[in-house]
TORPAMI-959623 format. One record per residue: chain; x, y, z of N, C-alpha, C in turn; residue number from 1. Coordinates in nm, 2 decimals. Example, Ala and Ser with C-alpha at 12.3 -4.5 7.8 and 13.67 -1.06 7.14 Angstrom:
2
+-------+--------+--------+--------+--------+--------+--------+--------+--------+--------+-----+
! chain !    n_x !    n_y !    n_z !   ca_x !   ca_y !   ca_z !    c_x !    c_y !    c_z !   n !
+-------+--------+--------+--------+--------+--------+--------+--------+--------+--------+-----+
!     A !   1.32 !  -0.57 !   0.78 !   1.23 !  -0.45 !   0.78 !   1.32 !  -0.33 !   0.78 !   1 !
!     A !   1.28 !  -0.22 !   0.71 !   1.37 !  -0.11 !   0.71 !   1.29 !   0.00 !   0.79 !   2 !
+-------+--------+--------+--------+--------+--------+--------+--------+--------+--------+-----+
This chain:
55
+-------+--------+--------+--------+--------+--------+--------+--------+--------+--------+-----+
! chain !    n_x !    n_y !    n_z !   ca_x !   ca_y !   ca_z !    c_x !    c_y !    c_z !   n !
+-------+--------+--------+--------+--------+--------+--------+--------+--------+--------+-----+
!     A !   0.72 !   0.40 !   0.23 !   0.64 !   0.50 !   0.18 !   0.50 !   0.45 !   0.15 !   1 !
!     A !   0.49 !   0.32 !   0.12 !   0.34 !   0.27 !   0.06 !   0.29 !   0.29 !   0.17 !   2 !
!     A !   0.32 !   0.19 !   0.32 !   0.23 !   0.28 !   0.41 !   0.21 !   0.34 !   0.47 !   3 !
!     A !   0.30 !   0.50 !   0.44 !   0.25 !   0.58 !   0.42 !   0.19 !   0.66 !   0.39 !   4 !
!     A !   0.11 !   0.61 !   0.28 !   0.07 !   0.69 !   0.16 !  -0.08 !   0.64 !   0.18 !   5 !
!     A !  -0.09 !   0.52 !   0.19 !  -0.18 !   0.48 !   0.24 !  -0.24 !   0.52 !   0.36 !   6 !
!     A !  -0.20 !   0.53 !   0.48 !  -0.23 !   0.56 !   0.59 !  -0.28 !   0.67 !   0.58 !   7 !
!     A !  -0.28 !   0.78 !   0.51 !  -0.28 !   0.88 !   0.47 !  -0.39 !   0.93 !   0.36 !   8 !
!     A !  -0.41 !   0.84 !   0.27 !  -0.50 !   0.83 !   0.20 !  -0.46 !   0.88 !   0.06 !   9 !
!     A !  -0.34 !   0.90 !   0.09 !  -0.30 !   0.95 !  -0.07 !  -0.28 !   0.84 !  -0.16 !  10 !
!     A !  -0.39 !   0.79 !  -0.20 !  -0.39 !   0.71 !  -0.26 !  -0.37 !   0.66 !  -0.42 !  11 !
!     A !  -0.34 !   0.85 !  -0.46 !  -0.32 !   0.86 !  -0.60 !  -0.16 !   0.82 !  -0.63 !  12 !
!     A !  -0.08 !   0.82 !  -0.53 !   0.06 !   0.85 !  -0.51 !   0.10 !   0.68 !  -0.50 !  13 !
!     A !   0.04 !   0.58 !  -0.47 !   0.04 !   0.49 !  -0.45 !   0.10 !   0.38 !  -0.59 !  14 !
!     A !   0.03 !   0.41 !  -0.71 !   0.10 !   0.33 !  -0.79 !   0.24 !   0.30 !  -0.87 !  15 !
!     A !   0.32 !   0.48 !  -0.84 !   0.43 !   0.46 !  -0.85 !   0.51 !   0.47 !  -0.74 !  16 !
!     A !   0.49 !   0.50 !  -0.63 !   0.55 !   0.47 !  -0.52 !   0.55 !   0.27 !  -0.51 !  17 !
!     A !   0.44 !   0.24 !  -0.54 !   0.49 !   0.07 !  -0.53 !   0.59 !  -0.01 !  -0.68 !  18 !
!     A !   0.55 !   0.09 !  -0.78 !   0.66 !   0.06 !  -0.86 !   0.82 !   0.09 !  -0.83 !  19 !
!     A !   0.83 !   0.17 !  -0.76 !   0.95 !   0.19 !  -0.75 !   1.03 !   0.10 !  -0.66 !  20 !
!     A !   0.93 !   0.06 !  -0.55 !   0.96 !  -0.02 !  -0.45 !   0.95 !  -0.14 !  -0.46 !  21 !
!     A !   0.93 !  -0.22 !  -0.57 !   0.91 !  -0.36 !  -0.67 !   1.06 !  -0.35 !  -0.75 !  22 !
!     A !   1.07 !  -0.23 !  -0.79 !   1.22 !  -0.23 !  -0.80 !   1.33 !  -0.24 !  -0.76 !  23 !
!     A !   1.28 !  -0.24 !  -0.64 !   1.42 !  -0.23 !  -0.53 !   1.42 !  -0.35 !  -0.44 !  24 !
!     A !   1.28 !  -0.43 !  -0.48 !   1.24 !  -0.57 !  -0.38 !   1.16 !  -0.62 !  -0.37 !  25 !
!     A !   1.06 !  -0.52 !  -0.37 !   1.02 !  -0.59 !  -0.25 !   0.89 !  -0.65 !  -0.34 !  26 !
!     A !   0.81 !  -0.77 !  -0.28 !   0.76 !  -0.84 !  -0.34 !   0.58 !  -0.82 !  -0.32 !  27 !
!     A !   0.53 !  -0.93 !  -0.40 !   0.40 !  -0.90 !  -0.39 !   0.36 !  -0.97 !  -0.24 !  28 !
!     A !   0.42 !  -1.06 !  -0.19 !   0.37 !  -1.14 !  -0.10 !   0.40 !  -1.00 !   0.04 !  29 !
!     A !   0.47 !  -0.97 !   0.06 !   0.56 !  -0.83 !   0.16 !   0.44 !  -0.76 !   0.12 !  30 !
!     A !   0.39 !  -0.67 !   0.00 !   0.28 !  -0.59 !   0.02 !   0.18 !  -0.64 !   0.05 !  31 !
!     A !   0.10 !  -0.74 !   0.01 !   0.05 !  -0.82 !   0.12 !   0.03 !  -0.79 !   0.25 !  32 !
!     A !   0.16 !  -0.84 !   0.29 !   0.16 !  -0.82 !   0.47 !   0.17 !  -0.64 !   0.50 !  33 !
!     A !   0.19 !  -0.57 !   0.40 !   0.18 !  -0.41 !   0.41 !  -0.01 !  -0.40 !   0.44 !  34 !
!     A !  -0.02 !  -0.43 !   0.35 !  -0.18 !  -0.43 !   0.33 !  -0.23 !  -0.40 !   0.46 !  35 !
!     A !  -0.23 !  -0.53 !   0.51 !  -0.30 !  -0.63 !   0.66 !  -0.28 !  -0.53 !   0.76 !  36 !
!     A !  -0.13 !  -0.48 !   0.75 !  -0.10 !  -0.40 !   0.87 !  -0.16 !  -0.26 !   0.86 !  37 !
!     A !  -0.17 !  -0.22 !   0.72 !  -0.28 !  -0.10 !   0.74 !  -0.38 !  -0.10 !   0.76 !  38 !
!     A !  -0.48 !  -0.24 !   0.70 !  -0.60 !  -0.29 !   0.74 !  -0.65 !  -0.23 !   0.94 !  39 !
!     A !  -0.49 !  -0.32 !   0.97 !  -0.55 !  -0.34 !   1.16 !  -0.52 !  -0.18 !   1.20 !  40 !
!     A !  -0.40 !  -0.10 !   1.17 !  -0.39 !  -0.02 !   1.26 !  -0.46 !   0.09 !   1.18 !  41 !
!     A !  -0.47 !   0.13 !   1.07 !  -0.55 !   0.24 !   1.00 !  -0.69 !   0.23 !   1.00 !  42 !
!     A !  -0.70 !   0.09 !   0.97 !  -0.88 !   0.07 !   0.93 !  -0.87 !   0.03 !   0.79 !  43 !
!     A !  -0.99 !  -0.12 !   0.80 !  -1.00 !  -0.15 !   0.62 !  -1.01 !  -0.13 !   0.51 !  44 !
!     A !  -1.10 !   0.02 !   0.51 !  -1.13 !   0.12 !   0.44 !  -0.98 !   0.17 !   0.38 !  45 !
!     A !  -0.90 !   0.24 !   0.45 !  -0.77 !   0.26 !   0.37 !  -0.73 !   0.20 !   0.35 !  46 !
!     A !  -0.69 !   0.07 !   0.36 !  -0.64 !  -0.09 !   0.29 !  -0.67 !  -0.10 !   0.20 !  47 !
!     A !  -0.84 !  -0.10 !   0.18 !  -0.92 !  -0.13 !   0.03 !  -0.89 !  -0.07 !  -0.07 !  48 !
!     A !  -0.90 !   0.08 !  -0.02 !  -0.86 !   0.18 !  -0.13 !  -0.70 !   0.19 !  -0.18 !  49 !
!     A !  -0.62 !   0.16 !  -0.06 !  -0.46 !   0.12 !  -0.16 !  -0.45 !   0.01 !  -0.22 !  50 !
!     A !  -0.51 !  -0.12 !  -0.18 !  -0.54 !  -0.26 !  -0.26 !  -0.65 !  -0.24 !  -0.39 !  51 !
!     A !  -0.75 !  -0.14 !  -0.43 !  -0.77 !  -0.05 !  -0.52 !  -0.68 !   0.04 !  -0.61 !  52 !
!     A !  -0.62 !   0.07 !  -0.54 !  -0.50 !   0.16 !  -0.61 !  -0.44 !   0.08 !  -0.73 !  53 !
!     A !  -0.38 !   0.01 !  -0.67 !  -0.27 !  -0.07 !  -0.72 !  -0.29 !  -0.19 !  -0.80 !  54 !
!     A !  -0.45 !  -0.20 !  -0.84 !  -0.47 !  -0.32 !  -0.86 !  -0.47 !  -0.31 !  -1.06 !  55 !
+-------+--------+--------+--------+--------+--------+--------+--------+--------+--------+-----+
């Protein structure tokens, strides 16, 4: 769901959608690589703003 929520630009939706999913695992290094892949296939601009989000 983070990416895509991101992808999407719903970026308000973002900080408990990654709480919940830190819950269940997954790690900071894994979002990370979530990031990057939105970075290349969405564009950096929505990366920034869910790495904004969440920060």
């Amino acid at each position: 769901m983070l990416a895509a929520w991101s992808a999407l630009g719903q970026v308000e939706r973002l900080p408990a959608a990654l709480a919940l999913a830190m819950h269940h695992g997954l790690t900071q290094g894994e979002f990370g690589e979530a990031l990057a892949h939105i970075a290349f296939y969405c564009g950096w601009g929505w990366a920034q703003k869910a790495a904004l989000a969440v920060a």
